[in-house]
VMD Tcl script that builds the backbone (N, CA, C; Angstrom):
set m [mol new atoms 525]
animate dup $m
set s [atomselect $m all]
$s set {name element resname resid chain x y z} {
  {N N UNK 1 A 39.248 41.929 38.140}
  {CA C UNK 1 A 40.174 40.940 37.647}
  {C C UNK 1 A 41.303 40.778 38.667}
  {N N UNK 2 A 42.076 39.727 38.649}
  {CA C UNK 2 A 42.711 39.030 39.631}
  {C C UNK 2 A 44.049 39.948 39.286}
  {N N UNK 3 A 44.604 40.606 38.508}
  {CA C UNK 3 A 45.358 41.642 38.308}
  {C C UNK 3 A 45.373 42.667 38.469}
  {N N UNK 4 A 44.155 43.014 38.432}
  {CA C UNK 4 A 43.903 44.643 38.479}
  {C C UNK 4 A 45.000 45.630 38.764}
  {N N UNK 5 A 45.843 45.364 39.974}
  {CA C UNK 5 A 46.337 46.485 40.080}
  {C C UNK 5 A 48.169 45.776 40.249}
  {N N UNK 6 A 48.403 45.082 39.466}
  {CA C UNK 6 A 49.421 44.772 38.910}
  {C C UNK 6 A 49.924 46.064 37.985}
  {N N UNK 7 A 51.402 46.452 38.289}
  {CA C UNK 7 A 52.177 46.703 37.164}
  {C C UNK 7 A 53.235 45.886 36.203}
  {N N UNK 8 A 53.101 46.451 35.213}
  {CA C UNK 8 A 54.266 45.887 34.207}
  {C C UNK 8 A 55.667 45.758 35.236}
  {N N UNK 9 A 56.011 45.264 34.534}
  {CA C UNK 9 A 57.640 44.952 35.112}
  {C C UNK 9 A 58.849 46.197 34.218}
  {N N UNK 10 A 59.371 46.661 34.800}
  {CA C UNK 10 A 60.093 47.907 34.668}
  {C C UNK 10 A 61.100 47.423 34.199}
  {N N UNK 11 A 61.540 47.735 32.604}
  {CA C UNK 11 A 62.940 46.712 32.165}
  {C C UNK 11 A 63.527 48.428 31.293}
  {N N UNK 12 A 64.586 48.303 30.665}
  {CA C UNK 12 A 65.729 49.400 30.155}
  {C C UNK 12 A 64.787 49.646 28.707}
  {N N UNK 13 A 64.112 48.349 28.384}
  {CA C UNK 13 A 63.028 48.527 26.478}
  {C C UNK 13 A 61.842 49.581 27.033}
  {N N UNK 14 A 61.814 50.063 27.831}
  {CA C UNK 14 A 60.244 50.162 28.543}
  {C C UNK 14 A 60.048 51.360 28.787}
  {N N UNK 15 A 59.418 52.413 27.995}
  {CA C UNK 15 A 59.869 53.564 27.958}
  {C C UNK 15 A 59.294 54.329 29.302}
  {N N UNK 16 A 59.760 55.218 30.107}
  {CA C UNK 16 A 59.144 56.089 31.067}
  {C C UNK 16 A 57.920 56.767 30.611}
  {N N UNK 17 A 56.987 56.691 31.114}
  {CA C UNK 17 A 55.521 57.130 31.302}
  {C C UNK 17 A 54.877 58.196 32.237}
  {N N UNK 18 A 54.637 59.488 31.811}
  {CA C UNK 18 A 54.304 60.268 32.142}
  {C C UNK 18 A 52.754 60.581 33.338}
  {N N UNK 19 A 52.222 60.584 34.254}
  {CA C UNK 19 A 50.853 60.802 34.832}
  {C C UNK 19 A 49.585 60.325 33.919}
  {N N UNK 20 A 50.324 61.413 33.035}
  {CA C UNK 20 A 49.214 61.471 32.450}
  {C C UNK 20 A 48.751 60.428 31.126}
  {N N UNK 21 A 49.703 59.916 30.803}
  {CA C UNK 21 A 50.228 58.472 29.783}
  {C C UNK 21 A 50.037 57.295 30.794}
  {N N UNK 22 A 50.349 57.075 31.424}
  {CA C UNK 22 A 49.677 56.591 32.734}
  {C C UNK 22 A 48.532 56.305 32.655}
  {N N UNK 23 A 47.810 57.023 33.252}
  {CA C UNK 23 A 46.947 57.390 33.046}
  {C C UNK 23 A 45.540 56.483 31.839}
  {N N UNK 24 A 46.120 56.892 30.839}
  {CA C UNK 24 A 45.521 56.884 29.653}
  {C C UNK 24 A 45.464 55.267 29.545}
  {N N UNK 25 A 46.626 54.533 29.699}
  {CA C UNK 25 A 47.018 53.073 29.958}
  {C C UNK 25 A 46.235 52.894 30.905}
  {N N UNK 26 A 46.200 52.823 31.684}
  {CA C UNK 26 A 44.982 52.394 32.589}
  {C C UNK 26 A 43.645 52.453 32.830}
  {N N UNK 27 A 43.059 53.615 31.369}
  {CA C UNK 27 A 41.834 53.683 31.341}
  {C C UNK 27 A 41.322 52.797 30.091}
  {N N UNK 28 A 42.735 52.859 28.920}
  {CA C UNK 28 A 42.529 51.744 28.106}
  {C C UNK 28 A 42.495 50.368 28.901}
  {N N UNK 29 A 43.045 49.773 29.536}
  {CA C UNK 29 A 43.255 48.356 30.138}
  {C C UNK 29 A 41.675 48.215 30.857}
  {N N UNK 30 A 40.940 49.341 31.806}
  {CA C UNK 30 A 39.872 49.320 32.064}
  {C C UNK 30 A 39.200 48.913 31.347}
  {N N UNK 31 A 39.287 50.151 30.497}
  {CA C UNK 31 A 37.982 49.786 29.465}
  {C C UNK 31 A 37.230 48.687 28.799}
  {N N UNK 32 A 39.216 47.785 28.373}
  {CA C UNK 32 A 38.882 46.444 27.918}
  {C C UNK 32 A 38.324 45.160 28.541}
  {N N UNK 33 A 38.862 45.347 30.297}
  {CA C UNK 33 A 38.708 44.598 30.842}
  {C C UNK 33 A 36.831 44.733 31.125}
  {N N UNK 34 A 36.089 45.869 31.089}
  {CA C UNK 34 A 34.535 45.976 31.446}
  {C C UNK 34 A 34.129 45.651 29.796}
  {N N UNK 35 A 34.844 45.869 28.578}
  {CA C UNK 35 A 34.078 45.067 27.516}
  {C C UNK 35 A 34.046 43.536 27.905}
  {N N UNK 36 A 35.374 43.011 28.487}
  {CA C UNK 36 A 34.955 41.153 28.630}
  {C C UNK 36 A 34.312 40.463 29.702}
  {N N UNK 37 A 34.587 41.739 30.804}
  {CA C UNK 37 A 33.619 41.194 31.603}
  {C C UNK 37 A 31.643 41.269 31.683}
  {N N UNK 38 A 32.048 42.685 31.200}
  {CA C UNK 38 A 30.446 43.266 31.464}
  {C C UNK 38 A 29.817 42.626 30.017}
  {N N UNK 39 A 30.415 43.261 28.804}
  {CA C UNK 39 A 29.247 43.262 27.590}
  {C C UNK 39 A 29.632 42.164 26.540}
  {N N UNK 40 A 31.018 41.256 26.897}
  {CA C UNK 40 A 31.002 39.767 25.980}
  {C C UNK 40 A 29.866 38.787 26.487}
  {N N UNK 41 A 29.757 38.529 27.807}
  {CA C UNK 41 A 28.913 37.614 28.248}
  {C C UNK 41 A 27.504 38.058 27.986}
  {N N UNK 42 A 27.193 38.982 27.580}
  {CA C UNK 42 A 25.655 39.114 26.867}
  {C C UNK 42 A 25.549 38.305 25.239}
  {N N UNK 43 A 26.771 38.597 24.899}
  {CA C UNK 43 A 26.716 38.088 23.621}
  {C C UNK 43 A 25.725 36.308 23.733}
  {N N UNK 44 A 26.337 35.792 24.622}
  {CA C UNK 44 A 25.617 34.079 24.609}
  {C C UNK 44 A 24.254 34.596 24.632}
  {N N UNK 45 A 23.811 35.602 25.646}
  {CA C UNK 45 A 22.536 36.024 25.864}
  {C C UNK 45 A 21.394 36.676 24.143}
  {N N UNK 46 A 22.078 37.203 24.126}
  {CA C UNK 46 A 21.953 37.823 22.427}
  {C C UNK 46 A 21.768 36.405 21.778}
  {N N UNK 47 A 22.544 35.681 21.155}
  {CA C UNK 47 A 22.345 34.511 20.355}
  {C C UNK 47 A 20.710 33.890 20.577}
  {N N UNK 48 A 21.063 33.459 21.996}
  {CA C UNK 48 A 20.014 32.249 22.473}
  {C C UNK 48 A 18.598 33.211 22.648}
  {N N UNK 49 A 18.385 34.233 23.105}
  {CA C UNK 49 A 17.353 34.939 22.541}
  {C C UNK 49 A 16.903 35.541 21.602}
  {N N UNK 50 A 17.644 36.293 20.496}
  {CA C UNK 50 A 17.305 37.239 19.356}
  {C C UNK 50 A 17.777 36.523 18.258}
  {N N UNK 51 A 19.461 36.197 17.963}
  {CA C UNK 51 A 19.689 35.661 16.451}
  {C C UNK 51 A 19.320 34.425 16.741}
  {N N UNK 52 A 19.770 33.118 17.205}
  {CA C UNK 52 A 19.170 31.812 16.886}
  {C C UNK 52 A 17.421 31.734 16.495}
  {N N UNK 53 A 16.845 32.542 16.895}
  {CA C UNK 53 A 15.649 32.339 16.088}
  {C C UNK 53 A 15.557 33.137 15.189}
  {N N UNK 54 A 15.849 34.450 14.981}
  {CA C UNK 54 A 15.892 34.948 13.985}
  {C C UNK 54 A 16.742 34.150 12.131}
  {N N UNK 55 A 17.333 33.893 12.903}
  {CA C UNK 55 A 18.161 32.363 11.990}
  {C C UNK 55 A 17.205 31.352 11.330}
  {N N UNK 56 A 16.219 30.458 12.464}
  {CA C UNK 56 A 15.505 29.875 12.571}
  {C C UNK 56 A 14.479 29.916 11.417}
  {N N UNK 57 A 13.920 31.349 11.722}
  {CA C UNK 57 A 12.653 31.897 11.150}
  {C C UNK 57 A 12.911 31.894 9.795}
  {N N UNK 58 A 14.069 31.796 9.876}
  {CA C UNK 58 A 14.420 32.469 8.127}
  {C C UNK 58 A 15.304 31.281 7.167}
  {N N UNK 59 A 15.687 30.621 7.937}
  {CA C UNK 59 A 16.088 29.253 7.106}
  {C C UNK 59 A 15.527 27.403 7.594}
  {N N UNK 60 A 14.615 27.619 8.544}
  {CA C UNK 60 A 13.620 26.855 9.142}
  {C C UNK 60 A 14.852 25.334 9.595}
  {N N UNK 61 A 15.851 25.808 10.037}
  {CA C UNK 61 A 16.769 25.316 10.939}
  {C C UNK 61 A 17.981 26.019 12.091}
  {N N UNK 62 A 18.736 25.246 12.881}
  {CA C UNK 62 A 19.800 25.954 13.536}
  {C C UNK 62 A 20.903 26.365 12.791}
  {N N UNK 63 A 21.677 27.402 13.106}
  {CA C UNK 63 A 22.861 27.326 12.499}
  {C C UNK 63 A 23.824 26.022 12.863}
  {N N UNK 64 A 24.308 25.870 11.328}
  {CA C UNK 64 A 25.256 25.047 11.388}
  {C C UNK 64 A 26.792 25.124 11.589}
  {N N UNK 65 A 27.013 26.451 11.193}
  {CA C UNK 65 A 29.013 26.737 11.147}
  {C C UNK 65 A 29.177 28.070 11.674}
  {N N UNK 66 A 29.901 28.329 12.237}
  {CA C UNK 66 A 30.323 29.907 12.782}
  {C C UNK 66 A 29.982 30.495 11.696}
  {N N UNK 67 A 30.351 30.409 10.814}
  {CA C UNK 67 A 29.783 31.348 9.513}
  {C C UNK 67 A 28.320 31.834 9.790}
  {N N UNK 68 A 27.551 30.824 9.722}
  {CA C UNK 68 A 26.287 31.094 9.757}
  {C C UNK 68 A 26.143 32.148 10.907}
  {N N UNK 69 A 26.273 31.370 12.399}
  {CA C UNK 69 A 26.341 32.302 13.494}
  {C C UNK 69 A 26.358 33.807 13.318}
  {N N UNK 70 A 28.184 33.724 12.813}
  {CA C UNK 70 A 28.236 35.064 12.426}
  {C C UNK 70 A 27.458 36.038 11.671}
  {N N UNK 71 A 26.831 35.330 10.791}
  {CA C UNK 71 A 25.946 35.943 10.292}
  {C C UNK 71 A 24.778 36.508 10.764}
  {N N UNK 72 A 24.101 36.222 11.546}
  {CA C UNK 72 A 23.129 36.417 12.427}
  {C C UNK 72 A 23.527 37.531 13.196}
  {N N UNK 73 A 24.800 36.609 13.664}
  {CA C UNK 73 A 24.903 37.702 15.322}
  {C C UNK 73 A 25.119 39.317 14.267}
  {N N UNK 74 A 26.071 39.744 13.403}
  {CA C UNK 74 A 26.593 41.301 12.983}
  {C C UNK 74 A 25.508 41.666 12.757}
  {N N UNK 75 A 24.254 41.116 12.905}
  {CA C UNK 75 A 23.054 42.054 12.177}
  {C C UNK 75 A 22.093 42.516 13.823}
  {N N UNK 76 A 22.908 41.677 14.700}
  {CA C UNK 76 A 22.657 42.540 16.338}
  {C C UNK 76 A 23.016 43.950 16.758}
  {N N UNK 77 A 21.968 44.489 17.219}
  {CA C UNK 77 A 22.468 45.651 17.801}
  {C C UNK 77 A 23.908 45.304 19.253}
  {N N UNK 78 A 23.454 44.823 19.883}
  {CA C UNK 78 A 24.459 44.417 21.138}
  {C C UNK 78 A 25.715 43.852 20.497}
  {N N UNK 79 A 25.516 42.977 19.417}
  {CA C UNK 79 A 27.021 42.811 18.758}
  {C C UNK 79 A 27.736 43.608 17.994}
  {N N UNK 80 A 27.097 44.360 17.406}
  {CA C UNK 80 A 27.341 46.217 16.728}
  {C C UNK 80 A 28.464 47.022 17.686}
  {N N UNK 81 A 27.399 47.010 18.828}
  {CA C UNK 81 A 28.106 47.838 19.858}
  {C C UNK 81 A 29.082 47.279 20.326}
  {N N UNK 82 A 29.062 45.839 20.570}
  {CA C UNK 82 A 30.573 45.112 21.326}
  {C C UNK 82 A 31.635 44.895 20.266}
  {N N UNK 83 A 31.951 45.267 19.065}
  {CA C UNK 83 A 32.489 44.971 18.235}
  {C C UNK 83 A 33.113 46.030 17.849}
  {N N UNK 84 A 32.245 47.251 17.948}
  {CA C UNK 84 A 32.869 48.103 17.409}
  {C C UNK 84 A 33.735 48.833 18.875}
  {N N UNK 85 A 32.968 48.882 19.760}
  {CA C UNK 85 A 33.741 49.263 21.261}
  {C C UNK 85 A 35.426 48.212 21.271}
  {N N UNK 86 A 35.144 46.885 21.160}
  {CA C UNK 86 A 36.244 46.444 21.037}
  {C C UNK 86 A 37.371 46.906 20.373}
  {N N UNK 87 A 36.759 47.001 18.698}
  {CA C UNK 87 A 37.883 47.436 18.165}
  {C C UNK 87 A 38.342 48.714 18.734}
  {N N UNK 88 A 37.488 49.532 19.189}
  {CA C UNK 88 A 37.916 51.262 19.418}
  {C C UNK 88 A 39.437 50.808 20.569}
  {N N UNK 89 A 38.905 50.084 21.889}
  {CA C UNK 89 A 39.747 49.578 22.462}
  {C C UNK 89 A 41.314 49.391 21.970}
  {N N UNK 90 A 41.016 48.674 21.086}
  {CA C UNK 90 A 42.138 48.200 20.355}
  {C C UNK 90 A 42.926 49.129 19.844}
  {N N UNK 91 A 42.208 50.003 19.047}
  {CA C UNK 91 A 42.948 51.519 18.511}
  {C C UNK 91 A 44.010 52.385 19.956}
  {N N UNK 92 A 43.110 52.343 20.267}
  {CA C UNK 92 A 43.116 53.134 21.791}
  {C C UNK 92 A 44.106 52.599 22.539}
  {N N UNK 93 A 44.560 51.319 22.866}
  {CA C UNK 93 A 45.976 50.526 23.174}
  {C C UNK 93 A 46.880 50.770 22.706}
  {N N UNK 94 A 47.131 50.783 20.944}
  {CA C UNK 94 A 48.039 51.096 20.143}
  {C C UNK 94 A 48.306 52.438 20.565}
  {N N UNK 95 A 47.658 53.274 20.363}
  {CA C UNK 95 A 47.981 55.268 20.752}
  {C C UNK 95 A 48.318 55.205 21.978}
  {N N UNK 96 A 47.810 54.429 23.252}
  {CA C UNK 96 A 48.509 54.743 24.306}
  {C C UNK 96 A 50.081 54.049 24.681}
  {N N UNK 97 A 50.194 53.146 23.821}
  {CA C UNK 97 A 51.421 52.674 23.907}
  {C C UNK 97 A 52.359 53.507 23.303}
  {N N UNK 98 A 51.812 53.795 22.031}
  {CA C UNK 98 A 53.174 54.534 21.036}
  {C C UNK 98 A 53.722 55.794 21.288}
  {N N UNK 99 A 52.477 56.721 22.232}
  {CA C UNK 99 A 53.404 58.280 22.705}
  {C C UNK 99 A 54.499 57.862 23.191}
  {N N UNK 100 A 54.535 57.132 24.755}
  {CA C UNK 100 A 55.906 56.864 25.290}
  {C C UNK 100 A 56.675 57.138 24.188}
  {N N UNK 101 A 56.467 55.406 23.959}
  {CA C UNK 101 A 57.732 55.041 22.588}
  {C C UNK 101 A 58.213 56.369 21.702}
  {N N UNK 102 A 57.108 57.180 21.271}
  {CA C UNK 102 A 57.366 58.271 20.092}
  {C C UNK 102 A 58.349 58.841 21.156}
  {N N UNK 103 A 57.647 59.774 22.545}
  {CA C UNK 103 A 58.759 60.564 23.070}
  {C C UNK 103 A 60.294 60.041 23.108}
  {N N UNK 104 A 60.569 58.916 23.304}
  {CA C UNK 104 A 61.609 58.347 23.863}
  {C C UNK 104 A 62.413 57.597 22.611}
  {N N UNK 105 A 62.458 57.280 21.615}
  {CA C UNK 105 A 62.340 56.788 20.239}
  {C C UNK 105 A 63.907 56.330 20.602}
  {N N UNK 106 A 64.877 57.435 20.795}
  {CA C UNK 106 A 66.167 57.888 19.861}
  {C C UNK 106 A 66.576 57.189 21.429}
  {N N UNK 107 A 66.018 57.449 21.994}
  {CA C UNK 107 A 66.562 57.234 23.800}
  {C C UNK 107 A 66.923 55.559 23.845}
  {N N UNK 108 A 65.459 55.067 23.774}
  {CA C UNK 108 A 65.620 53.444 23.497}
  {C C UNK 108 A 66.479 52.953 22.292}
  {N N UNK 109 A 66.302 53.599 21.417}
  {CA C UNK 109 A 68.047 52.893 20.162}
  {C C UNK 109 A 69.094 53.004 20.756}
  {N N UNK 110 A 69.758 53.991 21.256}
  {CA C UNK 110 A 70.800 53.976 22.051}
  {C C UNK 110 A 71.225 53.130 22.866}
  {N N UNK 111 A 69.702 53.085 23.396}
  {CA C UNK 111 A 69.968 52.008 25.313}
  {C C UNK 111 A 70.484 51.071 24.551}
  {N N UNK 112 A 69.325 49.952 23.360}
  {CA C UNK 112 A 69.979 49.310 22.848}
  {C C UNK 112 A 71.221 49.097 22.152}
  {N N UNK 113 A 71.454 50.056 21.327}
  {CA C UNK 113 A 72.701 49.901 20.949}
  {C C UNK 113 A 74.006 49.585 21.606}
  {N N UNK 114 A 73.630 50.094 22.686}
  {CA C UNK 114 A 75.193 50.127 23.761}
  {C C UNK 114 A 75.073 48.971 25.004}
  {N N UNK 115 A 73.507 47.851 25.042}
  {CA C UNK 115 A 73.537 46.880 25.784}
  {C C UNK 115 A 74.479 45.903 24.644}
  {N N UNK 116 A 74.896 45.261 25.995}
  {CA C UNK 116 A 75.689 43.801 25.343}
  {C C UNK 116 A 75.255 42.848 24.877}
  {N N UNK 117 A 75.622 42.448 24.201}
  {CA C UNK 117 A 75.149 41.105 23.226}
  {C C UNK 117 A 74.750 40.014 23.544}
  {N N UNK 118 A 73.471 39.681 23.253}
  {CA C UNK 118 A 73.289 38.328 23.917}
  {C C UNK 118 A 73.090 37.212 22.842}
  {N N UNK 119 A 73.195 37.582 21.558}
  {CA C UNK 119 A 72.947 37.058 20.428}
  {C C UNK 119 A 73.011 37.619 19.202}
  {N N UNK 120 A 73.190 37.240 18.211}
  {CA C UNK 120 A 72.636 37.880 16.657}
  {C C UNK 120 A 71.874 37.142 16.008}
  {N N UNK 121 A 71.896 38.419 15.071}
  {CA C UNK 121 A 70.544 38.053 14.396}
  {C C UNK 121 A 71.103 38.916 12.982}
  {N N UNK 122 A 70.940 38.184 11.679}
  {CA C UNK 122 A 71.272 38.816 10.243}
  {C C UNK 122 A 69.787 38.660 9.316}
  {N N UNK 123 A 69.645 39.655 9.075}
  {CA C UNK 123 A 68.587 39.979 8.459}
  {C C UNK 123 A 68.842 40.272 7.005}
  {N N UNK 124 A 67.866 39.600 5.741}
  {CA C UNK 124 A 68.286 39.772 4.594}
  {C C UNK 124 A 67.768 41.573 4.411}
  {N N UNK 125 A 68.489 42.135 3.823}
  {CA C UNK 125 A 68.345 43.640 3.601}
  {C C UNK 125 A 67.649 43.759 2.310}
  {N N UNK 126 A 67.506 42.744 1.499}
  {CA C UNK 126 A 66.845 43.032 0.141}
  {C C UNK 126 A 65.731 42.240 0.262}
  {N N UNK 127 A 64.707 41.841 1.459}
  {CA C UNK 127 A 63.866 40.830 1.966}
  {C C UNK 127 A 62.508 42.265 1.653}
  {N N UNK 128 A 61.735 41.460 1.005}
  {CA C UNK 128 A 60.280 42.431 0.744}
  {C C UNK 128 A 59.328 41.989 1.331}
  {N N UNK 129 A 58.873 42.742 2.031}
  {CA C UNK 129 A 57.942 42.376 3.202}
  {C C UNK 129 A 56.563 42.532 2.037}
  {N N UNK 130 A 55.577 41.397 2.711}
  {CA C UNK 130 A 54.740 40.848 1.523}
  {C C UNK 130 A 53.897 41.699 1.636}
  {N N UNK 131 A 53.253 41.935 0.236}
  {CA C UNK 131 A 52.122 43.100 0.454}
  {C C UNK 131 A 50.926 42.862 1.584}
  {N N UNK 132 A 50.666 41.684 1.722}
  {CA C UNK 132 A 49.517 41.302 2.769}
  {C C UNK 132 A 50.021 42.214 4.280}
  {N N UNK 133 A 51.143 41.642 4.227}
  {CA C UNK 133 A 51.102 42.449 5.681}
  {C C UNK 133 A 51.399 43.588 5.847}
  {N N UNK 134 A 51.930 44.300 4.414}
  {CA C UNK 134 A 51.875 46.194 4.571}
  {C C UNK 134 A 50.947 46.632 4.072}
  {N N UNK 135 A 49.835 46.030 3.929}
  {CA C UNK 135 A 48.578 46.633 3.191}
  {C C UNK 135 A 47.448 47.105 3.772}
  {N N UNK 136 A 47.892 46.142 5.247}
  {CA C UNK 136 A 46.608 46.420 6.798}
  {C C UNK 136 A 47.972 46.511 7.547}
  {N N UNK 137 A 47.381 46.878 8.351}
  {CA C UNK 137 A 47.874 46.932 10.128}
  {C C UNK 137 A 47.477 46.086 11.147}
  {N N UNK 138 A 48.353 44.813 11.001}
  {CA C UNK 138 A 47.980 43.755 11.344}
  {C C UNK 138 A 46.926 43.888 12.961}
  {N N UNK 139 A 46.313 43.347 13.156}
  {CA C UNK 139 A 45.680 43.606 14.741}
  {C C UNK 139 A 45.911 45.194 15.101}
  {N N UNK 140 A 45.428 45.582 13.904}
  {CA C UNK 140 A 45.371 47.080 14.681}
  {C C UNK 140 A 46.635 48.111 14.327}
  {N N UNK 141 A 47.962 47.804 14.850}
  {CA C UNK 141 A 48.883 48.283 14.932}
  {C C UNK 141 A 49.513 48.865 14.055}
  {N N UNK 142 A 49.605 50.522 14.101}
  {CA C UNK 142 A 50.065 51.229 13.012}
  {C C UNK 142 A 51.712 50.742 12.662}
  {N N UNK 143 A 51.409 50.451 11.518}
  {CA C UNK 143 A 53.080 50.361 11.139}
  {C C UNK 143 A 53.807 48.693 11.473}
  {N N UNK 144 A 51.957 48.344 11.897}
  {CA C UNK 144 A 52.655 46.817 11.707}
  {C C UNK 144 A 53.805 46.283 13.094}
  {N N UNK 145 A 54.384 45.018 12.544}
  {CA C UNK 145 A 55.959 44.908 13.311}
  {C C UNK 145 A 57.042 45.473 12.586}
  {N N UNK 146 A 56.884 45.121 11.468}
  {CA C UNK 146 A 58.228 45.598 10.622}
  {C C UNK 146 A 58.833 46.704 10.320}
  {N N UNK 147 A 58.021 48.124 10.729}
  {CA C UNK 147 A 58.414 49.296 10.422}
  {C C UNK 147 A 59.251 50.180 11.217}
  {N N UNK 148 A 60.272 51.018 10.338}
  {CA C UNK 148 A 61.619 51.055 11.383}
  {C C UNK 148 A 61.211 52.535 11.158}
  {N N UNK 149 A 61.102 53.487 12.175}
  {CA C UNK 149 A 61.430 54.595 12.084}
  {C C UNK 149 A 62.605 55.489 11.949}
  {N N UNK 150 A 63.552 55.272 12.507}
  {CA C UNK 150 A 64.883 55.486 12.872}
  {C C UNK 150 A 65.731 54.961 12.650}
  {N N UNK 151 A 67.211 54.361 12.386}
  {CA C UNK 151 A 68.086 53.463 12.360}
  {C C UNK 151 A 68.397 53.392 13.593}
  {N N UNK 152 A 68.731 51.912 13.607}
  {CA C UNK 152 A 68.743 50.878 14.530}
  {C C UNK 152 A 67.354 50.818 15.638}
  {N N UNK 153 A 66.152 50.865 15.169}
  {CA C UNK 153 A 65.146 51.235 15.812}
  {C C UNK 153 A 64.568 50.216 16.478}
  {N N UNK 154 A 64.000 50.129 17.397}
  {CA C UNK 154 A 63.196 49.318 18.332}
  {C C UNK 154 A 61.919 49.611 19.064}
  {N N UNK 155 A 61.171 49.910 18.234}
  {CA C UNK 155 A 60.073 51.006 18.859}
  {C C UNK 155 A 58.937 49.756 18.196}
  {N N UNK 156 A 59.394 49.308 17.857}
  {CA C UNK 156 A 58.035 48.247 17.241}
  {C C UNK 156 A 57.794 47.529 18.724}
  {N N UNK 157 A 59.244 46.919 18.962}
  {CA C UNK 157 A 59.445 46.021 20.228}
  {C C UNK 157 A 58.646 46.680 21.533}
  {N N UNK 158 A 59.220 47.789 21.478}
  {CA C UNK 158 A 58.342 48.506 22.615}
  {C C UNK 158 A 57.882 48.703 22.351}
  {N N UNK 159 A 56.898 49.500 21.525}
  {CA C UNK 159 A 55.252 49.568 21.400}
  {C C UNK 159 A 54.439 48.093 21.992}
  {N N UNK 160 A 55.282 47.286 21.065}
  {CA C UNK 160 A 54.230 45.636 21.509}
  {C C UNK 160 A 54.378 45.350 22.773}
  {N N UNK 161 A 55.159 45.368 23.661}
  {CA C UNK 161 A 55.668 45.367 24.821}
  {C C UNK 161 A 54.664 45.692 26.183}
  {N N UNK 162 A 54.456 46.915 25.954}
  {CA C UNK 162 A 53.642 47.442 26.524}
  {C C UNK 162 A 52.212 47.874 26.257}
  {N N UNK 163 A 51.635 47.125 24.607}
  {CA C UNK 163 A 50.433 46.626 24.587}
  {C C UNK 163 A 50.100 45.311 24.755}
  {N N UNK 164 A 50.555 44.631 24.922}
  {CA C UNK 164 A 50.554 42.828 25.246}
  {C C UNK 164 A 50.449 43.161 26.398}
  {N N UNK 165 A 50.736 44.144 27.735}
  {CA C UNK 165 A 50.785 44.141 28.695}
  {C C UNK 165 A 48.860 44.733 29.032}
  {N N UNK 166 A 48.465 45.510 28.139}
  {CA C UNK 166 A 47.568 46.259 28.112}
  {C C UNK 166 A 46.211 45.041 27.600}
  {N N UNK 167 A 46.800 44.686 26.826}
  {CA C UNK 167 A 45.886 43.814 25.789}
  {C C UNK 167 A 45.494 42.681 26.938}
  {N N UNK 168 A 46.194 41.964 27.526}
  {CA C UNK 168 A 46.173 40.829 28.279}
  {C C UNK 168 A 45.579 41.140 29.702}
  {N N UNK 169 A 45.590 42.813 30.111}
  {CA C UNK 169 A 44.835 43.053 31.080}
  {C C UNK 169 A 45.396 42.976 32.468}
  {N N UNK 170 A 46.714 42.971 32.117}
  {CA C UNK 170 A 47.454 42.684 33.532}
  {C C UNK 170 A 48.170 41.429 33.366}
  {N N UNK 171 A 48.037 40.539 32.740}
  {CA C UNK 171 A 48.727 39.230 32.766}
  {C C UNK 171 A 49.437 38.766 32.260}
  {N N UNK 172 A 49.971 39.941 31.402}
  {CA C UNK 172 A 51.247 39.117 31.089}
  {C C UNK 172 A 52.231 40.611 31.462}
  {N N UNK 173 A 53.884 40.403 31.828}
  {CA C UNK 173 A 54.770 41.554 32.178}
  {C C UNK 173 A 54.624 41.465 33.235}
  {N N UNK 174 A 54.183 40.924 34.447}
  {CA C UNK 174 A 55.023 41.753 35.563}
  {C C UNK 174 A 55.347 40.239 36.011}
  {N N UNK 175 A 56.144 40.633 37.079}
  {CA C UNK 175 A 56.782 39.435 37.746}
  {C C UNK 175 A 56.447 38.794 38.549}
}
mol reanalyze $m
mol bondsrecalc $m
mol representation Tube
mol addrep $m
């Protein structure tokens, strides 16, 4: 990939990263980047040989709506495996993002607290966050956006920060 060996952009939200956390970030970002390169583009391959006729055979037409598609394709072995590798990916982004953040938690409230103002923001305090979105973990992410560990916390921000950087594969964060 045309990024590959791009880094993030080094800002005060951005927690210091250890070798070996490092590390780990860069074998997640790998990883994802050889699921889209190497084993998504089989998927067209998969369809047009195994489910579209298997489809075929069994309702004596093409699929008509992604629905259908979908249907076909989850009952693939090759889409089994790219689906579930993906999601693992995905897990695997979240955990390598959040040690930093965990080590550094109290470090980054501070930073923030004591940068200068570039705006506000008032938040209703009696605002109930809807069960839909505390019921999963939206895209993965433990604890969601909304969850504050600490007072005055910002660890959501950085966690996402530096998986958007991971997730995107290099392309988005650096300068």
């Amino acid at each position: 990939m045309s990024n590959a060996y791009k880094e993030q952009q080094v800002h005060d939200a951005l927690p210091a990263t250890s070798h070996d956390e490092l590390a780990r970030q860069h074998f997640v970002r790998s990883f994802k980047e050889h699921l889209v390169t190497d084993l998504h583009p089989g998927l067209k391959t998969v369809y047009e040989k195994r489910a579209k006729g298997k489809f075929i055979a069994e309702h004596q037409r093409e699929p008509e709506t992604i629905q259908e598609v979908g249907q076909v394709m989850k009952q693939d072995a090759h889409y089994q495996a790219w689906s579930s590798l993906l999601r693992t990916s995905q897990e695997m982004m979240w955990s390598s993002a959040q040690i930093p953040v965990q080590r550094a938690i109290q470090e980054l409230a501070t930073q923030a607290a004591q940068s200068p103002a570039v705006g506000s923001l008032r938040l209703n305090p009696d605002l109930q966050i809807p069960a839909y979105h505390t019921a999963v973990d939206i895209h993965c992410q433990p604890g969601g956006y909304h969850t504050e560990y600490i007072e005055n916390d910002v660890a959501q921000g950085a966690i996402y920060d530096r998986a958007v950087y991971i997730y995107a594969m290099g392309q988005m964060g650096v300068e």
